[in-house]
C-alpha positions in Angstrom: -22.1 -19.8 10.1 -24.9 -22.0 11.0 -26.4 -18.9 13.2 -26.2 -16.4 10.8 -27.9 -18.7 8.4 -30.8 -19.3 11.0 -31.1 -15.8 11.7 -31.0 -15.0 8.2 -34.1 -17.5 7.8 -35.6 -16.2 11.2 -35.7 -12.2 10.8 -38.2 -11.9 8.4 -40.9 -14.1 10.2 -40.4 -12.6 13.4 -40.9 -9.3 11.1 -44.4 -10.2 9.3 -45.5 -11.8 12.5 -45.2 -8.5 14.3 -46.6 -6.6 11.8 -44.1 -5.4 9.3 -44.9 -5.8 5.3 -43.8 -9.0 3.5 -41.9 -6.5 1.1 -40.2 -4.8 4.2 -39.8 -8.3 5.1 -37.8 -9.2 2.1 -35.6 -6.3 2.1 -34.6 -6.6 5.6 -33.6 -10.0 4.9 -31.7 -9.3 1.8 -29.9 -6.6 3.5 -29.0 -9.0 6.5 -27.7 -11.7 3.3 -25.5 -9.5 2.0 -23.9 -8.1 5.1 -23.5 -11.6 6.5 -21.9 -13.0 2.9 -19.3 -9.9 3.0 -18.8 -11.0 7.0 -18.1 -14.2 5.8 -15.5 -13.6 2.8 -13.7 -11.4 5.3 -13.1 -14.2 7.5 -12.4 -16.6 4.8 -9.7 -13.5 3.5 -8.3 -13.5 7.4 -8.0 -16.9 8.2 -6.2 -17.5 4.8 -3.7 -14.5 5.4 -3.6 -15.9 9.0 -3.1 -18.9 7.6 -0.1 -17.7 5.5 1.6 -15.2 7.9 1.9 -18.8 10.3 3.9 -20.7 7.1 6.0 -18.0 6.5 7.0 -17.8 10.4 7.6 -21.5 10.2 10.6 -21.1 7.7 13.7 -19.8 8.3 14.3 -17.0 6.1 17.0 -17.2 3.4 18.9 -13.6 5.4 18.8 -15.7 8.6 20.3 -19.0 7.4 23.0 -17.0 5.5 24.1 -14.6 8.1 23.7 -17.1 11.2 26.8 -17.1 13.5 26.6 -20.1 16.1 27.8 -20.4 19.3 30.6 -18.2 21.2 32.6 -17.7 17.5 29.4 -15.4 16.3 29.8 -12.8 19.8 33.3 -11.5 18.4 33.7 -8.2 20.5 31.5 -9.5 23.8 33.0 -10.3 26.7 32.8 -13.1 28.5 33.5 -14.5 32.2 37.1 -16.8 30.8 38.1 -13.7 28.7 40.5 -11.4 30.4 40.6 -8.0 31.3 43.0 -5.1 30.5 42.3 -4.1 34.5 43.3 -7.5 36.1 
């Protein structure tokens, strides 16, 4: 953020000093403002959501916790290498 501050200080000197009005100048420098305030409440809005999706990942879910089946009780129907055959 620092940069885009500097740049938004440096654009219009480099622009009067090579020859451009102090009103063209200004308006430059207000356009760059505005597009690097909306740049930075998009990021603010993706690292919160970012920020949120990570939390939400973090807890089990209420569907998980309830339907959870645990070790070789939850496989009902699955094979295993102990479990006999009908063709043995």
């Amino acid at each position: 953020m620092r940069w885009a501050a500097f740049s938004c200080l440096l654009v219009p000197v480099v622009l009067v000093v090579y020859g451009t009005s102090f009103g063209g100048a200004a308006v430059a420098t207000l356009g760059l403002f505005v597009v690097t305030a909306a740049c930075l409440v998009l990021l603010r809005h993706s690292e919160r959501t970012a920020a949120r999706v990570r939390a939400e990942e973090r807890l089990p879910s209420a569907h998980r916790r309830r339907h959870s089946r645990g070790g070789p009780a939850g496989r009902r129907g699955c094979r295993t290498s102990d479990s006999a055959s009908p063709h043995d």
